[in-house]
TORRO-334556 format. One record per residue: x, y, z of N, C-alpha, C in turn; residue number from 1. Coordinates in steps of 0.1 Angstrom, whole numbers, plus 2048, in hexadecimal, padded with zeros to 3 digits. Atoms other than C-alpha are relative to their C-alpha. Example, Ala and Ser with C-alpha at 12.3 -4.5 7.8 and 13.67 -1.06 7.14 Angstrom:
// TORRO-334556
(r (809; 7F4; 800); (87B; 7D3; 84E); (809; 80C; 800); 1)
(r (7F7; 7F5; 800); (889; 7F5; 847); (7F8; 80B; 808); 2)
***
This chain:
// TORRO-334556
(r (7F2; 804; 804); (B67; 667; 3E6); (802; 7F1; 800); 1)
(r (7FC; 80D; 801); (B73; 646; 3DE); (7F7; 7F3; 7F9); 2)
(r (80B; 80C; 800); (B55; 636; 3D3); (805; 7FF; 7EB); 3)
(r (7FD; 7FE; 80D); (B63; 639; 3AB); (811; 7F5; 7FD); 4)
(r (7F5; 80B; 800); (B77; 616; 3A3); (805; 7FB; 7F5); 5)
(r (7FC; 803; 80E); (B78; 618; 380); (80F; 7FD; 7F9); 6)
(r (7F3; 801; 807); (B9B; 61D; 377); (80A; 7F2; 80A); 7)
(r (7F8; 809; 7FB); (BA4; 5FE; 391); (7F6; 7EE; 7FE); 8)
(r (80B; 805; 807); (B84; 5E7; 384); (807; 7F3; 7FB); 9)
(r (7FA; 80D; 807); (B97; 5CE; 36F); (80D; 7F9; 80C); 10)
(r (7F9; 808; 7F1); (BAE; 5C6; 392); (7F6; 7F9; 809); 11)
(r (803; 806; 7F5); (B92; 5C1; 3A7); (7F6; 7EE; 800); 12)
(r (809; 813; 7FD); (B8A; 599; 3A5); (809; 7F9; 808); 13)
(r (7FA; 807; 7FA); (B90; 581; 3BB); (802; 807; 810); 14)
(r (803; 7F9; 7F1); (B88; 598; 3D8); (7FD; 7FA; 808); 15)
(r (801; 803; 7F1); (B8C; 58D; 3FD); (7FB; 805; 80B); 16)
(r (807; 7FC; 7F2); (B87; 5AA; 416); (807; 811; 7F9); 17)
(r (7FF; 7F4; 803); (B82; 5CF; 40D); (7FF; 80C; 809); 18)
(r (7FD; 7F0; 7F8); (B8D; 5F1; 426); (800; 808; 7FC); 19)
(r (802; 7EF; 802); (B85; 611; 428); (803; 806; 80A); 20)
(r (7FE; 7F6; 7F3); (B90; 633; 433); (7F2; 807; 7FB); 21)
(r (80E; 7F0; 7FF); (B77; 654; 433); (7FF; 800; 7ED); 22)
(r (7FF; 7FD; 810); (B7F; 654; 40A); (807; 7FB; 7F9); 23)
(r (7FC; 805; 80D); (B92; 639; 3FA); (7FD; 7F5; 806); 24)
(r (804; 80E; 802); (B90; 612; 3FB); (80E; 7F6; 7FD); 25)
(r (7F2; 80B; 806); (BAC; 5F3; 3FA); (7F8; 7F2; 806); 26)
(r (805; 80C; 800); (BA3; 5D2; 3F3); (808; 7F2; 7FD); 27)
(r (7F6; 810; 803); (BB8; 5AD; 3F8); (7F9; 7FA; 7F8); 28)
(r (800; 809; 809); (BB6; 59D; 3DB); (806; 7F0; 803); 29)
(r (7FC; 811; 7FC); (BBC; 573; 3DC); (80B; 7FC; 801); 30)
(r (7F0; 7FF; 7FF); (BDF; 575; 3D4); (804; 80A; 80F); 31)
(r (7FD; 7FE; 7F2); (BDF; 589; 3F5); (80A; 810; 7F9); 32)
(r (7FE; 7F4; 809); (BE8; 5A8; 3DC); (7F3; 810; 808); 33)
(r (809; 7FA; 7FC); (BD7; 5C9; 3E5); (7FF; 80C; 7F5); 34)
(r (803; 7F3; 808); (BC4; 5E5; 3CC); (7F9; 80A; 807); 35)
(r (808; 7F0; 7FB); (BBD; 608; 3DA); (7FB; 806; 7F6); 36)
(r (804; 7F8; 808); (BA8; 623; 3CC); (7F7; 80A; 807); 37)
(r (805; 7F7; 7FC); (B97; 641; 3D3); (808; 80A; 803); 38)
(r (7FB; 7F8; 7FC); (BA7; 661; 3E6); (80D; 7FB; 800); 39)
(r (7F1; 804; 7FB); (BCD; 65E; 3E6); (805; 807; 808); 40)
(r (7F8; 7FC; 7F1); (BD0; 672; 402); (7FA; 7FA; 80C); 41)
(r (7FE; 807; 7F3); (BBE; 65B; 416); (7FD; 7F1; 801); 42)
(r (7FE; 80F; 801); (BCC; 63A; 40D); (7FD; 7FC; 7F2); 43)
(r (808; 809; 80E); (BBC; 636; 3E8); (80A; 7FF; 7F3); 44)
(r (7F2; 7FD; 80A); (BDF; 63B; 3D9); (80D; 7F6; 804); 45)
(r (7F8; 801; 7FC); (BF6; 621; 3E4); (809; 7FD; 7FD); 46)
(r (7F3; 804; 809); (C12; 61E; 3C9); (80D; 804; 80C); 47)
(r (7F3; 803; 7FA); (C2C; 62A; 3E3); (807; 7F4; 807); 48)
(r (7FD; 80F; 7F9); (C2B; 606; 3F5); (7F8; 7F8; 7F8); 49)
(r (804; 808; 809); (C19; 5F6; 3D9); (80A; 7F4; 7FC); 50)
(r (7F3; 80B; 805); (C3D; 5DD; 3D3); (7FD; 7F8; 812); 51)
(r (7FF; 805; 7F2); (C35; 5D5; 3FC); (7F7; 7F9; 801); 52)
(r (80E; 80A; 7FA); (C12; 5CA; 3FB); (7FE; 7F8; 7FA); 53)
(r (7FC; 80C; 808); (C18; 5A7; 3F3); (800; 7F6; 80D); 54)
(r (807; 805; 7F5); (C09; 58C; 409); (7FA; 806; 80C); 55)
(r (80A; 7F4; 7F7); (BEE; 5A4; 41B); (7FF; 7F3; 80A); 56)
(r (80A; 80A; 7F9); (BE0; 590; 436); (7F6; 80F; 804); 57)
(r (806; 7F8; 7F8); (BCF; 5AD; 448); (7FD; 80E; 7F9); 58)
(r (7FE; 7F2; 806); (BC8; 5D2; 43F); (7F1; 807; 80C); 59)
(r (809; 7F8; 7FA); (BB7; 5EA; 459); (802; 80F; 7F9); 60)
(r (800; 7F4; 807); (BAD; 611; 44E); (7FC; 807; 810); 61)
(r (806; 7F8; 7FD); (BAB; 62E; 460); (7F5; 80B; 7F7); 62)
(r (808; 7F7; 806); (B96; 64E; 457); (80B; 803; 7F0); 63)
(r (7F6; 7F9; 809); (BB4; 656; 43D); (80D; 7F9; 7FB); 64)
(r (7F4; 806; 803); (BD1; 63B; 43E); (7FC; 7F1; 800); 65)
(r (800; 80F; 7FC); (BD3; 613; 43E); (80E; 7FC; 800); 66)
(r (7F6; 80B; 7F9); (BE7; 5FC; 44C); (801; 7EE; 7F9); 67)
(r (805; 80D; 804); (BEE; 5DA; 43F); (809; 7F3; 809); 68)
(r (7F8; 80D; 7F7); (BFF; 5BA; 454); (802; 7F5; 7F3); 69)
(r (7FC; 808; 80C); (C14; 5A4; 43A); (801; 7F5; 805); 70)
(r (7FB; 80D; 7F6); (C1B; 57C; 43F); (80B; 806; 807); 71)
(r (7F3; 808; 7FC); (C3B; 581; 44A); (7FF; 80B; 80D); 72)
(r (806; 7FA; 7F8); (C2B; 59A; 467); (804; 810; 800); 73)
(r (7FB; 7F3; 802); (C3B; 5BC; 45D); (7F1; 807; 7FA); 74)
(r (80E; 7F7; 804); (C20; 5D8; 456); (806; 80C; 7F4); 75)
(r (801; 7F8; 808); (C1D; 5F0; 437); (7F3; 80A; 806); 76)
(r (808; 7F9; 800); (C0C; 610; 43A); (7FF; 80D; 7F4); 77)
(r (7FE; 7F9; 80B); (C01; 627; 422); (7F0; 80C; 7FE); 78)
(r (80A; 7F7; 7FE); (BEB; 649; 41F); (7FE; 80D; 80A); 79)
(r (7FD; 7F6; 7FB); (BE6; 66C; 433); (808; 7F8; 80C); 80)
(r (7F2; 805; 7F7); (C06; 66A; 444); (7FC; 809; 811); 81)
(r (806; 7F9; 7F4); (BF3; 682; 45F); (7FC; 7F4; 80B); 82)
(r (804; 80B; 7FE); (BDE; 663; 467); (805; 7F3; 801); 83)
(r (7F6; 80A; 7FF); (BF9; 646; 469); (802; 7F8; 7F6); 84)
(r (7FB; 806; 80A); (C01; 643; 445); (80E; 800; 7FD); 85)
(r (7F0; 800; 7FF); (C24; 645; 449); (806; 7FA; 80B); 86)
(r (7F8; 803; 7F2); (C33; 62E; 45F); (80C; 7FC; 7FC); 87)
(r (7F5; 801; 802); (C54; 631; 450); (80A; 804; 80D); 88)
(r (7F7; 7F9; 7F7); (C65; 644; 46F); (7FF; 7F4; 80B); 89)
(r (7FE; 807; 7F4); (C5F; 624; 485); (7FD; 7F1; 7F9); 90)
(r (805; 80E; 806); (C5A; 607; 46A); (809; 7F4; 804); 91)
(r (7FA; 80B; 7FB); (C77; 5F4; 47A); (7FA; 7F7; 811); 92)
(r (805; 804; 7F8); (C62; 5F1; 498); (7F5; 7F9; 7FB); 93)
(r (806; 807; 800); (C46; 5E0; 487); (802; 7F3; 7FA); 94)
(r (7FB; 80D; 807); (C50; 5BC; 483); (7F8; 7F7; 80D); 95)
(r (808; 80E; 7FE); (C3C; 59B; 491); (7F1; 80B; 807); 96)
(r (807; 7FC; 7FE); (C22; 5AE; 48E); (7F1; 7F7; 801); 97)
(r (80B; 809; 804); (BFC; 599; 497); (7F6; 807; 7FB); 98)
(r (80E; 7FF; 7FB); (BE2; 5B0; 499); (800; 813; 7FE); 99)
(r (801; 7F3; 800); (BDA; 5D5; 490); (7EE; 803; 7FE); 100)
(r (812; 7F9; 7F9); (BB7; 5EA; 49D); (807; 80E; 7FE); 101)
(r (804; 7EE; 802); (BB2; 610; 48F); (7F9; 804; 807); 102)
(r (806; 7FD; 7F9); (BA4; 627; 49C); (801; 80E; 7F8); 103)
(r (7FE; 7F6; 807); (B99; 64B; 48F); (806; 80B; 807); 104)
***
């Protein structure tokens, strides 16, 4: 799973730093922009925060979710919501955020 990047191909230049979970892939682009692909149930789909990922600095993956740290230190996440792709129920707690480490 995930290894199939054809339909996101004409996005990926200008590549910086590429994560992975168990089966999909997200990659900061230079504008600090980010393209997923692979499984969208674990992370390779991220149109629902796709308007959020805008100045990436960071981006860690679990087995199934990623995480990203924006300049302004607030975190996006996105992918199996089992796995910590949903951190909408506590997103007002993530603010000056420096530093995020996954784990499976």
């Amino acid at each position: 799973f995930g290894g199939d990047s054809s339909h996101v191909q004409d996005q990926l230049r200008h590549v910086r730093k590429i994560e992975a979970t168990d089966s999909a892939f997200a990659a900061i682009l230079a504008d600090r922009s980010v393209v997923t692909w692979g499984d969208p149930d674990a992370g390779g789909d991220s149109s629902r925060v796709q308007d959020h990922l805008r100045n990436v600095q960071q981006i860690q993956a679990t087995g199934g979710a990623f995480s990203a740290i924006l300049a302004d230190r607030s975190v996006v996440t996105w992918g199996n919501p089992h796995v910590s792709g949903d951190s909408s129920d506590f997103q007002e707690q993530l603010r000056n955020v420096r530093q995020i480490h996954a784990t499976d």
